[in-house]
N, C-alpha and C positions, 0 to 999 in steps of 0.2 A: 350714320345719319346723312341726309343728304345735304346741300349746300344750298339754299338758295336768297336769291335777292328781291324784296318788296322794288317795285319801280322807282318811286324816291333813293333808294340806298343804292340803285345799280346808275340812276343817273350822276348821283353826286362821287360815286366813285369815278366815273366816266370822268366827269368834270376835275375831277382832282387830277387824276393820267394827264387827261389834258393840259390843264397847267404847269405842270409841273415840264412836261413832252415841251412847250414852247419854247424855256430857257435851257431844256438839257437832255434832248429823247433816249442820251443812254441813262439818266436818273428815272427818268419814268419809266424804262423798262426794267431795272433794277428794282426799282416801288411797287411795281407789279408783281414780279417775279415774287419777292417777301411778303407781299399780304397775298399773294396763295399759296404761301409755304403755311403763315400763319392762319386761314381760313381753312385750310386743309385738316390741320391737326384741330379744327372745331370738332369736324367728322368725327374722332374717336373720343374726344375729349368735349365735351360740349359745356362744359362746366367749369372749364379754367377758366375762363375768360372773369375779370372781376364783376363785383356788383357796381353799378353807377355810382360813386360817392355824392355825387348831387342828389340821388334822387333813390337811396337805397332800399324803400319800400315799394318802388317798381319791379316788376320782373327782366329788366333790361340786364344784360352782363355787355361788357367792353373789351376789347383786344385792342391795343395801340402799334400799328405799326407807322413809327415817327416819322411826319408829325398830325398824323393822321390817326383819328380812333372812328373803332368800328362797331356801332352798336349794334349787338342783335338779342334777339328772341328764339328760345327752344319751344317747338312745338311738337308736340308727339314724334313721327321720324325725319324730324324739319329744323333745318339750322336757317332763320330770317335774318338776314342781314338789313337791318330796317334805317339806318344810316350812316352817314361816312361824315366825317366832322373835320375841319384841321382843330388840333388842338388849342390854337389859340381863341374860339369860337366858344363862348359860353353857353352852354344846352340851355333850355328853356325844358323843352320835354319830348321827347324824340317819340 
């Protein structure tokens, strides 16, 4: 399946790199480096990822790479990565 990003999910990922790059570039490139080890293994696996516990009657599944979670959507040969959250941030509805 392929990998891709809704604009909302690839800016806020952006934004996270960012942040994080300002107090520590080799933590941001280490943060990168782990959420595309762990978006990679979406590719074969598209379905690990949990169901939202907030909102488990959506189709949304989650991957957390700390302290950042990544919400996305399976769609036929389509992995959406539709938001990037830090964990401390309450979803409302992604």
């Amino acid at each position: 399946m392929k990998l891709l990003f809704t604009p909302t999910g690839r800016e806020q990922f952006l934004a996270a790199l960012a942040y994080i790059h300002r107090d520590n570039p080799d933590a941001a490139k280490a943060f990168r480096k782990k959420a595309e080890k762990v978006l990679k293994r979406l590719s074969a696996f598209p379905k690990s990822g949990r169901l939202l516990p907030e909102f488990p009657d959506l189709p949304y599944r989650e991957v957390i790479v700390a302290p950042y979670r990544f919400f996305y959507l399976t769609a036929e040969r389509a992995i959406w990565v539709v938001a990037v959250w830090h964990s401390a941030q309450l979803p409302d509805e992604p």
